[in-house]
C-alpha positions in Angstrom: -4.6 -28.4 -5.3 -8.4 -27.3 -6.3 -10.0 -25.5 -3.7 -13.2 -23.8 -3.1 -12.2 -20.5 -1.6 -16.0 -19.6 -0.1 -15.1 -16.6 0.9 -11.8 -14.7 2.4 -13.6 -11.6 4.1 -17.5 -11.1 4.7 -18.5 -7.7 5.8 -21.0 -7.2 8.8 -23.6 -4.9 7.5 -24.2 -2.3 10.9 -27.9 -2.5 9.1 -28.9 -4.6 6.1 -29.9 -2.3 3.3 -31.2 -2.2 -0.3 -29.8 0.8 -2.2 -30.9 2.0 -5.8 -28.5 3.5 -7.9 -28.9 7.6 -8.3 -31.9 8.3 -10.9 -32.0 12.2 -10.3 -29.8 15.1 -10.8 -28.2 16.0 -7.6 -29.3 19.1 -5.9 -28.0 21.6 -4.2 -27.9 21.9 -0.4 -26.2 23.3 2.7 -23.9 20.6 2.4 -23.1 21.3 -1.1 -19.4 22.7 -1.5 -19.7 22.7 -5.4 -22.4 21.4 -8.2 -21.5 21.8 -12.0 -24.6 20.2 -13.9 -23.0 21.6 -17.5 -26.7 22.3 -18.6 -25.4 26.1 -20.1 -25.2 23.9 -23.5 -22.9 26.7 -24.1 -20.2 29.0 -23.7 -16.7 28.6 -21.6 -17.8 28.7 -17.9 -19.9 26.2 -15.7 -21.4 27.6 -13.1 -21.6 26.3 -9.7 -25.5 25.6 -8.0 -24.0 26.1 -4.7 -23.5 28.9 -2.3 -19.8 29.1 -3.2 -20.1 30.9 -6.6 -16.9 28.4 -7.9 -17.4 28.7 -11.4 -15.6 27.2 -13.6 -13.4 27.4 -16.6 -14.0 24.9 -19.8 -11.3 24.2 -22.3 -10.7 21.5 -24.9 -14.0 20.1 -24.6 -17.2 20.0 -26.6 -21.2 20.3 -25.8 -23.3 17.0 -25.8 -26.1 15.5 -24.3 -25.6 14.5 -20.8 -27.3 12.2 -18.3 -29.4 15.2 -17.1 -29.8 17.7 -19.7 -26.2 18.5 -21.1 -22.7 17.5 -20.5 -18.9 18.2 -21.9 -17.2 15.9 -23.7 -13.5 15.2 -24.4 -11.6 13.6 -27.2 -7.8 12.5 -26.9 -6.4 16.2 -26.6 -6.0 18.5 -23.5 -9.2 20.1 -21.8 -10.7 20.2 -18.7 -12.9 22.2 -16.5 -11.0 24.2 -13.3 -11.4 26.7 -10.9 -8.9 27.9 -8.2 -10.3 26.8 -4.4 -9.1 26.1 -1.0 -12.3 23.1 -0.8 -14.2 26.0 1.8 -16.6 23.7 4.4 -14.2 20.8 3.6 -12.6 19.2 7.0 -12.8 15.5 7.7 -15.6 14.0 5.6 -16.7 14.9 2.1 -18.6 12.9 -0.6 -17.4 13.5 -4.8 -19.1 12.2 -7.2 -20.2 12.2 -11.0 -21.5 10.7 -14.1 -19.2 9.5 -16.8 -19.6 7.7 -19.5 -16.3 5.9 -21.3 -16.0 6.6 -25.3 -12.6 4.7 -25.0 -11.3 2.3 -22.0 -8.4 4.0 -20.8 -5.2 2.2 -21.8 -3.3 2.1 -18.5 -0.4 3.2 -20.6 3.0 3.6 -18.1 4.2 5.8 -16.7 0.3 7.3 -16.2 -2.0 4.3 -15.5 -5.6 5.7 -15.0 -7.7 9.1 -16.8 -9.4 11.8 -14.2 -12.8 12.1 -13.5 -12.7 14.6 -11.1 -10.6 16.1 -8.1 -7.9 18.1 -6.6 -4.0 17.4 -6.8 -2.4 16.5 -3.3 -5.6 16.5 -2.0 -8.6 14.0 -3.5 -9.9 12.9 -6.3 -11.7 10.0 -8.8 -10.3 8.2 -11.7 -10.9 5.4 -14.1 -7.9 2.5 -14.7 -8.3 -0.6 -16.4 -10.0 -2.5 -17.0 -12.5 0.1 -16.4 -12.3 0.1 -12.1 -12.0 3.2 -9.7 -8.7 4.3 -9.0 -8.8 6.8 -6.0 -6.7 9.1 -4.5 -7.0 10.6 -0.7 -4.3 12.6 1.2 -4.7 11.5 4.5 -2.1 11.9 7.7 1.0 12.6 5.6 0.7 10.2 2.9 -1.2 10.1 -0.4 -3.5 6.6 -0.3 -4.1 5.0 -3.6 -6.8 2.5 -3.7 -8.5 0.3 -6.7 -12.3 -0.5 -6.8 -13.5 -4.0 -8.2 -17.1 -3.3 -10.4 -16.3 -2.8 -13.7 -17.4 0.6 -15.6 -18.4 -0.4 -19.3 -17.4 1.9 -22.5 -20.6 3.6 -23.8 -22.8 3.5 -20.6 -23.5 6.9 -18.2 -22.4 5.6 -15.2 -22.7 7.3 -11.6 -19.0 7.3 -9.8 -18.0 8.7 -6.2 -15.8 9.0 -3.5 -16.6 8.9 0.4 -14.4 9.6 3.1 -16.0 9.4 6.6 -12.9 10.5 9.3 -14.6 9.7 12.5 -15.4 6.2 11.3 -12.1 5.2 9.3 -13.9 4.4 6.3 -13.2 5.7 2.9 -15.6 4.2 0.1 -16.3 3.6 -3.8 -19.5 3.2 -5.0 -20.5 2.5 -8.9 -24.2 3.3 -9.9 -25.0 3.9 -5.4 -24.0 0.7 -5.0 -21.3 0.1 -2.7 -17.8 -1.2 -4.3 -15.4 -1.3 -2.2 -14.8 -0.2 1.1 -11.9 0.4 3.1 -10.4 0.9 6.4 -8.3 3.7 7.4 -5.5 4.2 10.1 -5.7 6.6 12.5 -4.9 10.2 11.1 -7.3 13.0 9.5 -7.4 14.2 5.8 -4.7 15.9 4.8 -5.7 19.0 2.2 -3.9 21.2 0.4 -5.6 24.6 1.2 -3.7 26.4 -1.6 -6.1 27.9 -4.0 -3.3 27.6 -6.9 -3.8 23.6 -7.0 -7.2 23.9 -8.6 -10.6 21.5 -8.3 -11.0 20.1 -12.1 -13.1 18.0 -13.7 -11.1 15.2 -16.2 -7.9 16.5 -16.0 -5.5 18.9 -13.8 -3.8 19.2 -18.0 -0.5 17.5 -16.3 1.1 14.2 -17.7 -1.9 11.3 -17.2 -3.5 9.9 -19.2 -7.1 11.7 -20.7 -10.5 10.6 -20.0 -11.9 9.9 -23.6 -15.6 10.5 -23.0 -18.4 12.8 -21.3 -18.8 13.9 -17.7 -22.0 15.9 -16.1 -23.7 16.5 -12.5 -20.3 16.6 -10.8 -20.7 17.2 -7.0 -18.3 18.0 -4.1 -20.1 17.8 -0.7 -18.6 18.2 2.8 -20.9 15.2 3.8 -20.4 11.1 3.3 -23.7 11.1 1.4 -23.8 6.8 1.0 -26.7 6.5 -1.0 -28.6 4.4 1.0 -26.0 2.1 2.5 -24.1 1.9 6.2 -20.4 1.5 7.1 -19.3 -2.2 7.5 -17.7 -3.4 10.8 -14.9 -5.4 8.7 -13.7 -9.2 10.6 -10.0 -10.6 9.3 -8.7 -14.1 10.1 -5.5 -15.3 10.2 -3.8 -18.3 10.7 -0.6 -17.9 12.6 1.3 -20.8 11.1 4.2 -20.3 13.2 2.6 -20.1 16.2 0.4 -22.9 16.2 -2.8 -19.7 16.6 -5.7 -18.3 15.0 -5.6 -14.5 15.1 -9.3 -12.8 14.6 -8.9 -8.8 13.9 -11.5 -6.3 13.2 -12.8 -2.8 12.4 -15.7 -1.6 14.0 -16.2 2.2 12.3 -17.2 4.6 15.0 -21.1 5.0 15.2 -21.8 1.9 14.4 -25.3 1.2 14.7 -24.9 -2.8 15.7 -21.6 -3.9 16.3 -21.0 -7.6 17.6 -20.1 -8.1 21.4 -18.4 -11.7 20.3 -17.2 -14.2 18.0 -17.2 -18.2 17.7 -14.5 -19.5 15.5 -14.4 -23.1 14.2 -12.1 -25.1 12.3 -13.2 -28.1 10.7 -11.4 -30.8 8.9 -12.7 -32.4 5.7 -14.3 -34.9 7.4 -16.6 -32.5 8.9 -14.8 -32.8 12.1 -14.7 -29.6 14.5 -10.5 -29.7 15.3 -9.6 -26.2 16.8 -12.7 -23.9 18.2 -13.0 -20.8 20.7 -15.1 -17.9 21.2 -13.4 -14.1 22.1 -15.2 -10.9 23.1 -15.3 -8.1 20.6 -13.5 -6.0 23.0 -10.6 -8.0 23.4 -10.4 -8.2 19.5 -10.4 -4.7 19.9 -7.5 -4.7 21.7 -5.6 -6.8 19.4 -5.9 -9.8 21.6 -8.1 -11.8 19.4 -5.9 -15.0 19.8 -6.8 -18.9 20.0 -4.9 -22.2 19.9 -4.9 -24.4 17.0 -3.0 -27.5 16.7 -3.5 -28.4 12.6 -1.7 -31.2 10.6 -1.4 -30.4 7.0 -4.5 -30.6 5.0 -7.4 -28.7 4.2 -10.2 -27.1 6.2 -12.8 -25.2 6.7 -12.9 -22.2 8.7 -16.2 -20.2 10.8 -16.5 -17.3 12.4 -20.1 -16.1 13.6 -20.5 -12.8 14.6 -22.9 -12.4 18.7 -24.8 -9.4 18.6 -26.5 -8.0 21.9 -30.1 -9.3 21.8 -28.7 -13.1 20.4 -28.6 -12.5 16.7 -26.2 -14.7 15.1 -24.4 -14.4 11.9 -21.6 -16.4 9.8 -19.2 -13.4 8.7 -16.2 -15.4 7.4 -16.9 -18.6 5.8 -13.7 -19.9 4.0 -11.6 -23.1 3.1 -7.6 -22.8 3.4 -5.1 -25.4 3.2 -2.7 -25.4 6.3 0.7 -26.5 6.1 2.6 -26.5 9.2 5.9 -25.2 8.6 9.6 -26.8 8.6 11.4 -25.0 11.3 14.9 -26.3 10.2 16.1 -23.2 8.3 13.7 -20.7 9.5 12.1 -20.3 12.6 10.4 -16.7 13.4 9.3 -16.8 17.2 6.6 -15.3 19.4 8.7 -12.1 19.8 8.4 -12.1 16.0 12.5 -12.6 15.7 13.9 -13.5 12.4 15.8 -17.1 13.6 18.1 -18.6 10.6 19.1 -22.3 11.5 18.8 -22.4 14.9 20.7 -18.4 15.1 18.9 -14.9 15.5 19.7 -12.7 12.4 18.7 -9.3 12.2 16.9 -8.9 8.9 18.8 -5.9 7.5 18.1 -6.2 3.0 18.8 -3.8 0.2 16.9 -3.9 -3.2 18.3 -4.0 -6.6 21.8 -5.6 -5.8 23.3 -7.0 -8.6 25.4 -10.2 -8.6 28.6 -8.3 -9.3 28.0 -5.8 -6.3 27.1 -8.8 -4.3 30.9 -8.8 -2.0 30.3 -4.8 -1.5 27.2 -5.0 -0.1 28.1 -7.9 2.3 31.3 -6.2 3.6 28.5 -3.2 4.4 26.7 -5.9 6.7 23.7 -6.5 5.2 22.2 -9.9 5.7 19.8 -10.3 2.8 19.7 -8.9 -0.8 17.3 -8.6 -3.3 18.2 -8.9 -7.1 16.9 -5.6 -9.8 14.9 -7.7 -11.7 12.0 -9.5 -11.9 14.0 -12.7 -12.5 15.3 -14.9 -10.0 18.5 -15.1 -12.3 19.8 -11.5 -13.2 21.9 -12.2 -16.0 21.6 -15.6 -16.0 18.4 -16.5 -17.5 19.3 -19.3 -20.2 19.7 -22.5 -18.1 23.7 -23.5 -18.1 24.9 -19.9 -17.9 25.9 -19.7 -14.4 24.4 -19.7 -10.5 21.1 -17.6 -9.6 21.0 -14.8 -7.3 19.9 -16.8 -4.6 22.7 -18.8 -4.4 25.3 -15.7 -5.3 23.9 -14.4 -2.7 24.3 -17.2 0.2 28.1 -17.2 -1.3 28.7 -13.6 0.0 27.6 -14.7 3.3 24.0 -13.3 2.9 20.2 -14.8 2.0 18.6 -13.8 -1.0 15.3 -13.1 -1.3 12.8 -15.3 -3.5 11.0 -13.3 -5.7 10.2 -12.1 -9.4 7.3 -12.8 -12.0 8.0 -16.9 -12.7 7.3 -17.5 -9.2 3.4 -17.0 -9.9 3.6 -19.1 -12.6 2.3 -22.4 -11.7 4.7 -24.7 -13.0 7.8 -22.6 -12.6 6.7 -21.7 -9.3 6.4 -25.1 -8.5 9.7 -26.0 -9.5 11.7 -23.0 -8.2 9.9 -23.3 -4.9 10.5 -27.2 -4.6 14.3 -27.0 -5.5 14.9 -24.6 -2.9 12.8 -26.7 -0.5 15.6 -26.9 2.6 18.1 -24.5 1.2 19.9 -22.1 4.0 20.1 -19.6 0.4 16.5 -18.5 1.0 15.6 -15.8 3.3 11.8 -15.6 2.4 9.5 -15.8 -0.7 8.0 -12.5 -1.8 4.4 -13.3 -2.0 3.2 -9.3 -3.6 4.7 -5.9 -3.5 2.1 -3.6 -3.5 -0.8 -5.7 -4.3 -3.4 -4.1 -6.5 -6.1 -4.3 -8.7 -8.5 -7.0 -9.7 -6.5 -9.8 -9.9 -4.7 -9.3 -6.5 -7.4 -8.8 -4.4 -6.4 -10.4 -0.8 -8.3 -14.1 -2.0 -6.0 -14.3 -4.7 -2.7 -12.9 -2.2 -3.7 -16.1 0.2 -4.3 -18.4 -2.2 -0.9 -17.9 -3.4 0.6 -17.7 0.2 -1.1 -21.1 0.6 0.1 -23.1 -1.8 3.9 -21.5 -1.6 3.7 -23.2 1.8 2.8 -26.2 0.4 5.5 -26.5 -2.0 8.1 -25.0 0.5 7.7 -25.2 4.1 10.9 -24.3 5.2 10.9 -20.8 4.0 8.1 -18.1 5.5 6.4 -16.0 2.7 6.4 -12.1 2.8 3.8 -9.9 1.7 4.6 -5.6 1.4 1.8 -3.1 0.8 2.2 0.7 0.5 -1.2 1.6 1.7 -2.5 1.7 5.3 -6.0 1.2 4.5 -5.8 -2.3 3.3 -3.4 -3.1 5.5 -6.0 -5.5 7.3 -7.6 -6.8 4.3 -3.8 -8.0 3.0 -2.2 -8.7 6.3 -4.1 -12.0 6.6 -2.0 -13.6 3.1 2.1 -13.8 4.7 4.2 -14.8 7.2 6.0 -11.4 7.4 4.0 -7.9 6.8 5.5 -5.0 5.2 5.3 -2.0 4.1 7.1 1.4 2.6 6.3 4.9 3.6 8.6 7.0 1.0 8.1 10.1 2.6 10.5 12.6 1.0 8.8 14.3 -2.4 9.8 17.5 -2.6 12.9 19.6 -2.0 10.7 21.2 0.6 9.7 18.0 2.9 10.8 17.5 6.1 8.4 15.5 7.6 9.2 11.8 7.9 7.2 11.1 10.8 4.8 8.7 8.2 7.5 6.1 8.7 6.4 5.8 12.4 2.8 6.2 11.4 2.8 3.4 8.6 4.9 1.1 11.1 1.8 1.2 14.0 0.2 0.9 11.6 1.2 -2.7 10.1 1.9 -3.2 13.8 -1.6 -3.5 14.7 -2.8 -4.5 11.2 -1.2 -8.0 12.5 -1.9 -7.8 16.3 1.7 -7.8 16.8 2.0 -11.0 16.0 3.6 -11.6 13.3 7.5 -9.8 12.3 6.5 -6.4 10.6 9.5 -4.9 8.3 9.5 -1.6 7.2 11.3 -0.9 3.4 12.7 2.8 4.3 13.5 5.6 1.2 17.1 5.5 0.5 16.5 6.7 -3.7 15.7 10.1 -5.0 14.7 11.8 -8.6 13.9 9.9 -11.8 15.1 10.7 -15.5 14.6 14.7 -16.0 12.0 13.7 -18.7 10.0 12.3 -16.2 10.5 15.4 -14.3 9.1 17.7 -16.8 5.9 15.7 -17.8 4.0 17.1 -14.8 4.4 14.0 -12.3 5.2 14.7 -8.4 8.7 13.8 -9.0 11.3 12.8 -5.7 13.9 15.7 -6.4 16.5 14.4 -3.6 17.9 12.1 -1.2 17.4 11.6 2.0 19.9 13.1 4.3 22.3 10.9 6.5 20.1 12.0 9.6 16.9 11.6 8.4 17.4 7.7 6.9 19.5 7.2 10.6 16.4 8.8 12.2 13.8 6.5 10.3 15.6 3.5 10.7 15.2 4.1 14.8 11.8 5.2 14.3 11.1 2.2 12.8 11.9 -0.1 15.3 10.8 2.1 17.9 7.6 1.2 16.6 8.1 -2.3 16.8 9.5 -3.4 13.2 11.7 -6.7 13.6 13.4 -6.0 10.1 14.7 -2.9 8.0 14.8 -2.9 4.4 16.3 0.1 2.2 15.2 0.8 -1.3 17.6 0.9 -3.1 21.0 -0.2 -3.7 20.6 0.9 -7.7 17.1 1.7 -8.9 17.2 0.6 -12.5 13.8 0.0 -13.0 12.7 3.7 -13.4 16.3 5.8 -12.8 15.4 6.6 -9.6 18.8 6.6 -8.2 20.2 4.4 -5.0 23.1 4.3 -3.0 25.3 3.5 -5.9 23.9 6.4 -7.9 25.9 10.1 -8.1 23.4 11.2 -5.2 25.5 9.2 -3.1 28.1 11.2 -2.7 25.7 13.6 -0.7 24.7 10.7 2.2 27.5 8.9 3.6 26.0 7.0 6.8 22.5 5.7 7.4 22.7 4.1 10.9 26.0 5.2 11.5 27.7 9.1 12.5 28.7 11.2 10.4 30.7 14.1 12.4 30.2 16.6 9.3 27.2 16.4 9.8 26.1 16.4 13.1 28.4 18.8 13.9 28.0 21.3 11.1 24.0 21.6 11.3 22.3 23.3 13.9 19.3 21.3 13.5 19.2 18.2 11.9 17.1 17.4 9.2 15.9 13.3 10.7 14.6 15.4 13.8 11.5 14.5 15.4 10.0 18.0 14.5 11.4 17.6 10.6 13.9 20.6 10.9 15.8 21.2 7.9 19.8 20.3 8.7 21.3 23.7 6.5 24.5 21.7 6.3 22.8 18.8 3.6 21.0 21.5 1.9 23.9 23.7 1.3 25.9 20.7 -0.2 22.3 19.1 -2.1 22.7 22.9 -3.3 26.5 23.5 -4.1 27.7 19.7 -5.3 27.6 18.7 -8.8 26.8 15.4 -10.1 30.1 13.9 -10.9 30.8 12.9 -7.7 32.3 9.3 -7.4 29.7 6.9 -5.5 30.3 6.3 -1.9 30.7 2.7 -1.0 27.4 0.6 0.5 30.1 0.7 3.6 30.2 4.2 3.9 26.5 4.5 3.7 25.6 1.8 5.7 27.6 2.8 8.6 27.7 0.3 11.9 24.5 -0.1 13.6 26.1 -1.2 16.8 27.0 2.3 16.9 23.8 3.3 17.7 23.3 0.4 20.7 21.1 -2.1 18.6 22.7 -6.4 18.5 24.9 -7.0 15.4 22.9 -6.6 12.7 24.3 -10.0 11.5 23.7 -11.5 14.7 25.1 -15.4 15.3 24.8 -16.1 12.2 26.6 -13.5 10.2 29.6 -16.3 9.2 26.8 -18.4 7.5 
């Protein structure tokens, strides 16, 4: 169906204002932490304007004519500029910016999908992706946050580029040529940087495995400031439409010093008749407080949906302005209540999935208990793509006595998503349809995510859609565009970490991204190193598994924190050799919700602990074991989560 999508989320300007893109060199001041102009035109250092003295090095690159004065250029080889520094006068804001200008888009090329501007690893820092959008990078709580701009940065042109982060206000923000890009809102949590003078501030490259910037950079500026050119944080509003509970849900951000913030909010639905069907007004404090809630009783159609924005002093203004098309859903095969419980034909099932099953390993990973699976490809049909050559996953699946999960890159086509979405209209196979994992870039911005929510509905009604994102601050931009949130803190990197505390973090976080009203799953790490090439190119490579106590100990954390579903990743990671359960590693973890006496008995402090102590027992072994090690059955792994006092996983319905 053609549809005029107006508009899926309007920002709410704290102050209207006209900014002009930078048209001066940057100076130095007592905010500056570091200013390279590269106007020496010269030589092998660049000296820094500010107080800090942190010159740096120059290799690989050439002298040209900047944007002010002169710059460095790079070809396709190695080069950057570098200097060791612990960021001094950096804490919990900062501004980094510079001018580039493209001699070559960058390629995108996997595995390295953008070239470096400028930054610092595990810490912060600017690059360029295509087609020519901002690609940033911000440690901030425990995890790394990637996010992508929208304006487009053209090959040949100087172009001004930066990076705000603004702590007390949960804002982090792009801007191209001081105009604001994109702008996002965090969690709760302070930036996380990596003090060690070792992992040095650069300019286009750190010289690991990325891709190079092909081009020129000058005037690049580190501040310990948000410097936003002119502009003011946005309070953010977010609608959704509750389809299983017959609601509206209104959420917001409202950045901390906001200079006019709305006390209230009308929303009205109209029908295309013009005709005002579902209306109510709610107090920006209780939207606040995640109880932004109001009826709607909507038959299936298309509408138009309002919400003005009260400020004190009676100023009005129309902050969302969309159409959607509603379709109520079928409840016959899935029904997910107001406790945001999974129901499966009238029967509660705990939604307990693996990734990358395969259809022969289909009878192992049921006898483990699992209720859903999800095939390792991008096909709905693993194996059996040609048409006559056998049953699809989906249905393999429901023959083990579990769902599948509808997913995979013909489902976005319109035609085959139309017909793969109407033949499994009613099926008891199905457990969801996977709307995006890990939405990002141009063409999945959250308009495109709903849209495609939308019309999925439309084609299947009997099945809820599922959306998973991997970072927290779009979580309210995305949340809006599925039936079920997700997301996937993978918190083990390194040998060294310990800490898996993110996995509570990220769950509160998608927790109150939806109000708590609407089931949240969390996909938990269960996969460890890639192929040793990978390993040696540079990349922040996942060197090894999760111990038994500290997958047991996310799981709980999890639904502590008020996840209705746990998914693992992965049974058998063939997509980028990453390992799974069925991998040699696994013959280091047996158990995940279950005991295993070794274990708990043999370590003195346990690795999944609260305070992310090391359990010497799993090291030793990690250590001592070699790699020819027979698998350990998905069984063995899984364990029994009645162990550990939770229902049966399967629930009522694990004979269906």
């Amino acid at each position: 169906m053609e549809r005029l999508l107006i508009c899926l989320l309007v920002a709410m300007l704290a102050v209207p204002v006209v900014a002009a893109p930078p048209t001066e060199a940057p100076e130095a001041d007592e905010h500056t932490v570091l200013l390279w102009r590269f106007d020496e035109g010269e030589g092998e250092a660049a000296t820094d304007a500010s107080a800090n003295g942190l010159d740096g090095t120059i290799t690989g690159a050439e002298w040209t004519e900047g944007r002010f004065g002169s710059a460095l250029q790079w070809g396709e080889g190695n080069g950057n500029v570098a200097v060791p520094t612990d960021l001094p006068g950096i804490t919990n804001q900062f501004t980094l910016e510079a001018w580039v200008r493209l001699d070559a888009m960058p390629t995108g090329t996997p595995p390295f999908w953008a070239a470096d501007v400028a930054g610092k690893l595990s810490s912060l820092g600017i690059v360029i992706r295509p087609p020519g959008v901002l690609y940033v990078a911000l440690m901030h709580g425990d995890q790394k946050h990637h996010l992508v701009g929208e304006r487009r940065i053209e090959v040949g042109e100087w172009t001004h580029v930066a990076l705000v982060y603004d702590g007390p206000a949960g804002k982090l923000g792009t801007f191209v040529d001081g105009e604001l890009d994109v702008e996002f809102d965090l969690p709760p949590g302070d930036m996380t940087l990596n003090r060690d003078p070792a992992r040095v501030f650069y300019a286009r490259s750190y010289n690991g495995g990325d891709e190079k910037l092909v081009g020129a950079i000058d005037e690049v500026r580190l501040s310990s400031v948000p410097r936003m050119f002119g502009h003011h944080w946005s309070t953010h509003a977010y609608l959704h439409v509750l389809r299983y509970r017959n609601e509206l849900l209104l959420t917001h951000h409202v950045p901390d010093g906001a200079q006019d913030a709305p006390v209230s909010y009308r929303v009205s639905v109209k029908d295309e008749a013009g005709v005002e069907v579902a209306a109510g007004e709610v107090s920006a404090a209780a939207v606040t407080a995640n109880e932004g809630l109001m009826p709607m009783r909507l038959e299936e159609g298309t509408y138009s949906a309002t919400v003005t924005a009260r400020y004190a002093g009676g100023r009005e203004e129309v902050v969302i302005a969309r159409d959607f098309m509603h379709t109520p859903p079928d409840r016959s095969i899935v029904e997910l209540d107001a406790d945001n419980v999974y129901w499966h034909q009238g029967e509660r099932l705990f939604p307990l999935m693996i990734y990358h099953v395969r259809p022969p390993d289909l009878a192992e990973v049921a006898d483990a208990g699992f209720t859903m699976a999800k095939s390792p490809t991008t096909s709905l049909w693993p194996g059996y793509e040609r048409e006559g050559e056998g049953v699809g996953f989906i249905n393999a699946a429901w023959e083990h006595g579990m769902l599948g999960v509808g997913a995979g890159g013909a489902l976005h086509d319109p035609v085959l998503g139309e017909a793969t979405l109407t033949h499994y209209r009613g099926s008891p196979a199905v457990a969801f349809w996977y709307v995006a994992d890990e939405p990002h870039g141009p063409e999945a911005q959250p308009e495109h995510m709903l849209a495609r929510q939308e019309q999925w509905a439309a084609w299947d009604p009997t099945h809820p859609s599922f959306l998973l994102h991997n970072k927290p601050a779009e979580f309210l931009r995305y949340a809006p565009a599925c039936d079920i949130f997700a997301t996937d803190s993978y918190p083990i990197r390194r040998e060294e970490d310990t800490n898996i505390m993110p996995v509570a973090a990220w769950t509160r976080a998608a927790v109150d991204a939806v109000a708590n009203c609407k089931p949240v799953w969390i996909a938990l790490q269960c996969y460890t190193t890639r192929s040793t090439e990978a390993a040696t190119a540079g990349r922040d490579m996942l060197p090894r598994l999760p111990s038994t106590d500290e997958l047991r100990c996310m799981s709980y954390m999890a639904l502590a924190e008020g996840a209705r579903g746990l998914l693992y990743y992965s049974f058998d990671d063939t997509y980028f050799n990453r390992g799974g359960i069925r991998s040699e590693h696994c013959a280091r973890v047996p158990g995940v919700l279950g005991g295993d006496e070794r274990h708990n008995a043999g370590a003195s402090r346990t690795r999944g602990s609260l305070d992310g102590a090391v359990c010497g027992a799993c090291a030793a072994d990690e250590r001592e074991r070699s790699g020819d090690r027979q698998p350990i059955s998905a069984a063995q792994w899984r364990g029994d989560l009645r162990a550990g006092g939770e229902p049966d996983a399967r629930g009522a319905a694990g004979n269906a």
